[in-house]
MIBA-811350 format. One record per residue (C-alpha): residue number from 1; x, y, z. Coordinates in Angstrom, 3 decimals. Layout:
N
nr / east / north / up
NUM / X / Y / Z .
...
END
This chain:
290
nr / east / north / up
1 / 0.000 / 0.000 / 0.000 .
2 / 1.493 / 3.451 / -1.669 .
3 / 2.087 / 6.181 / 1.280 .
4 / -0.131 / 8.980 / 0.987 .
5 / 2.144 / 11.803 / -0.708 .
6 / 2.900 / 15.282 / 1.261 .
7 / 0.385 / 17.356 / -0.847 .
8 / -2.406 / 14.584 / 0.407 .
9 / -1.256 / 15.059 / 3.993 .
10 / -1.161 / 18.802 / 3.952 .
11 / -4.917 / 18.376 / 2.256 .
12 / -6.234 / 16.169 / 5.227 .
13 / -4.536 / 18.970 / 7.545 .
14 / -5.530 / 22.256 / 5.655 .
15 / -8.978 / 22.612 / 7.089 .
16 / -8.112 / 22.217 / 10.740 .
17 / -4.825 / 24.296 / 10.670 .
18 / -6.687 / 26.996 / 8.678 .
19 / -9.962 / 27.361 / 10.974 .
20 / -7.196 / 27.206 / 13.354 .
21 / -5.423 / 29.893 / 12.161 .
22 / -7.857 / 31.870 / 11.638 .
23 / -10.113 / 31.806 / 14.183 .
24 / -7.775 / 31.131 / 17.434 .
25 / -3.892 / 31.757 / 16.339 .
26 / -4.242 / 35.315 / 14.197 .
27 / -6.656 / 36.881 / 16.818 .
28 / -4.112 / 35.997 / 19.843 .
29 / -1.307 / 37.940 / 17.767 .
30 / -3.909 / 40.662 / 16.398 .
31 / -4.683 / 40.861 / 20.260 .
32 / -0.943 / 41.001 / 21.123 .
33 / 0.295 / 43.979 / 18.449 .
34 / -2.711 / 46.470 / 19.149 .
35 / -2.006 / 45.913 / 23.073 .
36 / 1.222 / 47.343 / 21.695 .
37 / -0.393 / 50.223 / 19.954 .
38 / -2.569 / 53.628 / 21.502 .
39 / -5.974 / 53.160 / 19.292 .
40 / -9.209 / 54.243 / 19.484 .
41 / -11.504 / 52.524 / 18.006 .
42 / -13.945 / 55.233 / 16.875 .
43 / -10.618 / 56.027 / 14.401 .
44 / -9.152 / 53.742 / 11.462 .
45 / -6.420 / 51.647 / 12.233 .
46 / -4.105 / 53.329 / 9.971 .
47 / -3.950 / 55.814 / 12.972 .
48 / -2.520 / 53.580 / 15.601 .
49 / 0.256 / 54.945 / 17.430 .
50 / 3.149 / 52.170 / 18.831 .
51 / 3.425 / 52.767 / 22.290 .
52 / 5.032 / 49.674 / 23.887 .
53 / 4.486 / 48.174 / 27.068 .
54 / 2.784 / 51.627 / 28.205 .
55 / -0.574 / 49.886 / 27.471 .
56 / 0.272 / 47.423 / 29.849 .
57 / 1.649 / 49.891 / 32.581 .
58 / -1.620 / 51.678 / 32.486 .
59 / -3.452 / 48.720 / 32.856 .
60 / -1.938 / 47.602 / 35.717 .
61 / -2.475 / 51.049 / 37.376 .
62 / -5.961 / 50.919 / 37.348 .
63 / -7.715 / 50.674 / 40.567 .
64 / -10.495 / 49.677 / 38.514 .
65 / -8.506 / 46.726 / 36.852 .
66 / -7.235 / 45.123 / 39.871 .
67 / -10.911 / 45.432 / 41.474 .
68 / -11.736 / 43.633 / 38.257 .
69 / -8.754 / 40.985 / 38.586 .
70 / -9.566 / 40.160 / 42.369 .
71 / -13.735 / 39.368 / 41.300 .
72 / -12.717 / 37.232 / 38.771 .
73 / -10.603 / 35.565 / 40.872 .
74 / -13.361 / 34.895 / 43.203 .
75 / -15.963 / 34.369 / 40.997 .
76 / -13.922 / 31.317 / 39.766 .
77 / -12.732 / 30.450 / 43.252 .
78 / -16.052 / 30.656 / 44.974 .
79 / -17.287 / 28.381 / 41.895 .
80 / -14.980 / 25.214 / 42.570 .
81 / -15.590 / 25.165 / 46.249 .
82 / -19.576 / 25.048 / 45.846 .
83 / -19.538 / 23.041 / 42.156 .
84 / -17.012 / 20.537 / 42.901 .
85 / -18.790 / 18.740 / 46.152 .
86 / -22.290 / 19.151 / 44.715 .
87 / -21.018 / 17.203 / 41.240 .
88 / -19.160 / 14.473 / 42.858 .
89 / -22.090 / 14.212 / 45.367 .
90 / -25.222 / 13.743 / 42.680 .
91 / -23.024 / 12.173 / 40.326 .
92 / -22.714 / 9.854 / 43.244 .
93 / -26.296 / 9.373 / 44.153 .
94 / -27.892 / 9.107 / 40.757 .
95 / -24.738 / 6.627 / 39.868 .
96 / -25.445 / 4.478 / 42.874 .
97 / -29.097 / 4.577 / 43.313 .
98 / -30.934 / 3.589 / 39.889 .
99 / -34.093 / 3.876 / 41.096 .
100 / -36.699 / 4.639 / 38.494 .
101 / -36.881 / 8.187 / 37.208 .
102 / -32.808 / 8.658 / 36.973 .
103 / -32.684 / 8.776 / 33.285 .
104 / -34.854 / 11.730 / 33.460 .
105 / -33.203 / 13.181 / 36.641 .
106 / -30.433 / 13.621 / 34.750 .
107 / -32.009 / 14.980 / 32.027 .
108 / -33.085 / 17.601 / 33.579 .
109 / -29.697 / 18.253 / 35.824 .
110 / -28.161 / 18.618 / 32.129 .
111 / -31.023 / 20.666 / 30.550 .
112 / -30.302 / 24.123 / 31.840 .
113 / -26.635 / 23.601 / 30.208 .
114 / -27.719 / 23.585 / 26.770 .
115 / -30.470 / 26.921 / 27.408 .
116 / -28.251 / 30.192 / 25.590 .
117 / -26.742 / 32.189 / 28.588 .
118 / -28.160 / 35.337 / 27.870 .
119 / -31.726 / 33.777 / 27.869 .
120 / -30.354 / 32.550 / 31.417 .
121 / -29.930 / 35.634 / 32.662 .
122 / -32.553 / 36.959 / 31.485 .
123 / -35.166 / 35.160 / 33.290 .
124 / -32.784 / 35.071 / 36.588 .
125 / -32.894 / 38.628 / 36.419 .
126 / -36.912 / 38.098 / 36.725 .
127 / -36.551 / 36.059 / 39.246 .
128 / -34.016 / 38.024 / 41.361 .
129 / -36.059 / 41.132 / 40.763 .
130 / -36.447 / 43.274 / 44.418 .
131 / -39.742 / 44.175 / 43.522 .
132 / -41.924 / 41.282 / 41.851 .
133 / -38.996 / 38.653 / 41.998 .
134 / -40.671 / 35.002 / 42.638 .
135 / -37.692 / 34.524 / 45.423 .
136 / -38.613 / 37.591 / 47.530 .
137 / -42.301 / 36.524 / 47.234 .
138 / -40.833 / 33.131 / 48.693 .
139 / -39.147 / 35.027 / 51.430 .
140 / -42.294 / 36.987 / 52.140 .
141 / -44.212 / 33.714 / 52.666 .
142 / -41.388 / 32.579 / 55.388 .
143 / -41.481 / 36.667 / 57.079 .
144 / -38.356 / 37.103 / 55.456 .
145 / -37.003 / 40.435 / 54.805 .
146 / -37.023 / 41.149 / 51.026 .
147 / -33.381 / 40.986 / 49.798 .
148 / -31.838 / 43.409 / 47.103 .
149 / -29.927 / 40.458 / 45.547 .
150 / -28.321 / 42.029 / 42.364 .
151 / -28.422 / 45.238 / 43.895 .
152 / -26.605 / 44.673 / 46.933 .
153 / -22.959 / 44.903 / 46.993 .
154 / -22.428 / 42.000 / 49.535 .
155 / -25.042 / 39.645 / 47.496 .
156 / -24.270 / 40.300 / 43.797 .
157 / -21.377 / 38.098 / 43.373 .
158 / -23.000 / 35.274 / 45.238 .
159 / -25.865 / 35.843 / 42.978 .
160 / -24.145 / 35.238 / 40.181 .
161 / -22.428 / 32.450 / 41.020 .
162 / -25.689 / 30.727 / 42.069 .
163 / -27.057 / 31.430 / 38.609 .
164 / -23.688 / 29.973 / 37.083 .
165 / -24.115 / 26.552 / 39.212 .
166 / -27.873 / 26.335 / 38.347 .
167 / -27.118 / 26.337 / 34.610 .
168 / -23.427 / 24.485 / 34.391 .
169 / -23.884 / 21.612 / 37.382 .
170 / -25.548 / 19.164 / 35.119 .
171 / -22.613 / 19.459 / 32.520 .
172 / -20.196 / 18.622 / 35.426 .
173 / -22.441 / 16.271 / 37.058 .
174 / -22.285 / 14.252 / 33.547 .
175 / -18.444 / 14.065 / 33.428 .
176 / -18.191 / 12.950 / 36.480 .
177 / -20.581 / 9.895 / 35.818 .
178 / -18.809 / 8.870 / 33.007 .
179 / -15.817 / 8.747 / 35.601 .
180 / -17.483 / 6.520 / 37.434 .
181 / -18.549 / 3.920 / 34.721 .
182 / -14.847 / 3.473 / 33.626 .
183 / -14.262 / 2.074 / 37.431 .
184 / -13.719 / -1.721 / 37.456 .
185 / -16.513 / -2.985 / 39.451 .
186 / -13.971 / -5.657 / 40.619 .
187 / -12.126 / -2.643 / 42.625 .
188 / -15.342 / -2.274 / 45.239 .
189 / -15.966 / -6.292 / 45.209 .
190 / -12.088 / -6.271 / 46.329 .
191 / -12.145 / -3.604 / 48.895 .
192 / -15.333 / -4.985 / 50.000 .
193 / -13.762 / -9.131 / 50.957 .
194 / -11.068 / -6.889 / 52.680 .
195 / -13.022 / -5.380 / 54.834 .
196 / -13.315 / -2.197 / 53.769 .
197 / -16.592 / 0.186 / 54.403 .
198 / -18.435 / 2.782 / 52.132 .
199 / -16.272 / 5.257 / 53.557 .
200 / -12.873 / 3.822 / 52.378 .
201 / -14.188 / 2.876 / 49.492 .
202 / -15.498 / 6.600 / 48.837 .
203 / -11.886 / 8.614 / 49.972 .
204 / -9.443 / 5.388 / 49.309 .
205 / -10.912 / 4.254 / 45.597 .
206 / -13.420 / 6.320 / 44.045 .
207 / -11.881 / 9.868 / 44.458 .
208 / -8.464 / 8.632 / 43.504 .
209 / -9.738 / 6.672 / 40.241 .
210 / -11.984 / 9.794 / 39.422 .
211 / -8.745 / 11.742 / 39.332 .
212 / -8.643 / 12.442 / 35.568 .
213 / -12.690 / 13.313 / 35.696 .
214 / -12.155 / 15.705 / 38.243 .
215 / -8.965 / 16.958 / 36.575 .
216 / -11.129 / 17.608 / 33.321 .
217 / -13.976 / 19.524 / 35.224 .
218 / -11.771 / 21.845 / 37.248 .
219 / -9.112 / 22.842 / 34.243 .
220 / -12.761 / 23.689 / 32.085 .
221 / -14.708 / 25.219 / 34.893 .
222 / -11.631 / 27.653 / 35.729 .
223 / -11.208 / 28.349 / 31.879 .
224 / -14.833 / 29.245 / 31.531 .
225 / -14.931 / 31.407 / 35.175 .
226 / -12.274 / 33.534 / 34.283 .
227 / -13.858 / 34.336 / 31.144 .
228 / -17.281 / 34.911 / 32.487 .
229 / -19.138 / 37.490 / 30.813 .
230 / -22.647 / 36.822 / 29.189 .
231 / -24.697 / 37.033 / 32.807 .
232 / -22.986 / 40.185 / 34.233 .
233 / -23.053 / 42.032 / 30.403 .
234 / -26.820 / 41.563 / 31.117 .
235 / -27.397 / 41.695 / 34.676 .
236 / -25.409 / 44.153 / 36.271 .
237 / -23.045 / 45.840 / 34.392 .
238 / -20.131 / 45.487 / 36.931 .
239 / -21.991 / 47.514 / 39.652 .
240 / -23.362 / 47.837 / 41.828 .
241 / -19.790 / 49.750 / 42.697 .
242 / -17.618 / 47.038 / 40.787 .
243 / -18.588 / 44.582 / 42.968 .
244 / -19.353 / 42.478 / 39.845 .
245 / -16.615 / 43.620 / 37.811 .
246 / -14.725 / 41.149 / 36.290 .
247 / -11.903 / 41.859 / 33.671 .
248 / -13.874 / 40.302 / 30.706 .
249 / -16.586 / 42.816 / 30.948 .
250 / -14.168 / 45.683 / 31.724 .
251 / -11.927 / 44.867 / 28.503 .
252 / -15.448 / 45.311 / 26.925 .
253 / -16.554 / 48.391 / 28.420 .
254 / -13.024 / 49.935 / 28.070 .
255 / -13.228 / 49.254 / 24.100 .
256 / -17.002 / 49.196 / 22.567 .
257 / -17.943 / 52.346 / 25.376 .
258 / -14.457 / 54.701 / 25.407 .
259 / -13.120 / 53.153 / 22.370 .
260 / -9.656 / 52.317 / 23.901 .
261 / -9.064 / 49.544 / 21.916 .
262 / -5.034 / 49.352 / 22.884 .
263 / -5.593 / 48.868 / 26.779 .
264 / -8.619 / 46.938 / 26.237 .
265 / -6.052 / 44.355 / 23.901 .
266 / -3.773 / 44.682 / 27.044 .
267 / -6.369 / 43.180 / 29.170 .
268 / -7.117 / 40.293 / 27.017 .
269 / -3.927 / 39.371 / 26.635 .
270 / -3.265 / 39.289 / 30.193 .
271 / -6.450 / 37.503 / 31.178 .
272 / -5.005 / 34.764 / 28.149 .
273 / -1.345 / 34.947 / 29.657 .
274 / -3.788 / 33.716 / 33.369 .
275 / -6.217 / 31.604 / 32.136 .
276 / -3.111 / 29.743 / 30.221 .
277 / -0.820 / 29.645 / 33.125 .
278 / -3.401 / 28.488 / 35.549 .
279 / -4.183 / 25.749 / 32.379 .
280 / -0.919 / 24.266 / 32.356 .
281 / -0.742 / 24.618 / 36.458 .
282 / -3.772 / 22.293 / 36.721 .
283 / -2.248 / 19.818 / 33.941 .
284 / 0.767 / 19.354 / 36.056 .
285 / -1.127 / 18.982 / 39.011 .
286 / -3.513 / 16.419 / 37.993 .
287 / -1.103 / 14.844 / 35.435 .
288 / -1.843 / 10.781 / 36.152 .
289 / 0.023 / 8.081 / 34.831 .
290 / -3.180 / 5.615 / 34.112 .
END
């Protein structure tokens, strides 16, 4: 059987490189040579002005940046504490307990996933609502103060995060099911003739085989946190007083509302520079040999 000659090979790879290219490669170095340049973007580009690292300097010295930096950091923190437990924990249950129904408990878990974010926050925002908001009216029924929610500065974030678990769980929930089918049953008969109880088999089997699950969910659930933007675009706007912030929606406010297109390229290719550092972090951490 004749080899397949080089201009077949570069054929079979043409497609993928050039999608690649195009859509993920030339942006990131677009992104890197107008964070080099002072640019607004309400002139042509022909009128960009090469200005160095002062993009970057400016950046840095913006109160409003690193207030931006430090919620993005905990939106994505506070996200793994509450979304790791709660996926191992249902994917656990609905794993272990088939009763009838689970297909469509699952269903469901995974349903919100697939709804288009902005439509998401859409009807949250309905729902958080001070005024008319279903949850307050729940509140009212228990003689619970009415709660500002999106309004508040000490609830906002949390609000948002809640939203984020409601609609991403499922997706998390799934992975780590499919985890737990590629477990040799003959593990738990094992531990089981030794002796061992749910407990050990929970902290001494499970968690340790559902290492490269777990390793999946956390790299993609940090790489989407940090670059959460579609509920606070339509929710809050980074207020109330930053407190919602984040540096995806101020690289977007600093370029489509004062047309600073060179800092706002400075941002993003910071935020890339993080969310690829904290990437490759994770891979070393969870890097498994099985």
């Amino acid at each position: 059987m004749n080899k397949p000659g080089r201009f077949v090979t570069f054929g079979f790879l043409a497609p993928g490189v050039g999608l690649l290219s195009i859509f993920i490669i030339f942006p990131i170095l677009l992104t890197a040579w107008v964070s080099l340049n002072h640019w607004s973007m309400f002139t042509p580009p022909t009128e960009m002005q090469f200005v160095g690292a002062e993009n970057y300097a400016k950046v840095i010295a913006q109160p409003t940046f690193k207030k931006a930096i430090s919620n993005t950091f905990l939106y994505s923190a506070l996200n793994l504490v509450i979304m790791i437990p709660l996926a191992v924990l249902i994917a656990l249950l609905l794993y272990h307990f088939r009763a009838k129904g689970n297909t469509v408990a699952r269903t469901l878990l995974f349903l919100p996933y697939i709804i288009p974010p902005v439509a998401v926050a859409i009807v949250w925002g309905y729902l958080y609502s001070p005024m008319y908001g279903p949850f307050n009216e729940i509140l009212a029924f228990f003689h619970i103060p009415a709660q500002k929610w999106l309004g508040s500065l000490e609830q906002a974030m949390l609000s948002l995060i809640i939203l984020n678990v409601w609609q991403t769980l499922g997706y998390y929930v799934v992975i780590v099911i499919a985890g737990l089918t590629e477990i040799p049953q003959d593990y738990y008969e094992a531990a089981s003739i030794d002796g061992a109880n749910s407990f050990q088999k929970l902290t001494r089997l499970t968690l340790p085989l559902l290492k490269r699950s777990l390793a999946f969910v956390i790299i993609i659930m940090t790489i989407n946190t940090l670059q959460v933007f579609d509920p606070i675009y339509v929710l809050t706007q980074g207020g109330p007083a930053n407190s919602t912030n984040v540096v995806s929606y101020h690289m977007y406010d600093t370029a489509f509302n004062f047309g600073n297109a060179g800092q706002a390229s400075a941002m993003a290719f910071i935020l890339y520079i993080v969310v690829l550092f904290f990437t490759v972090l994770q891979l070393r951490l969870f890097k498994t040999d099985y």
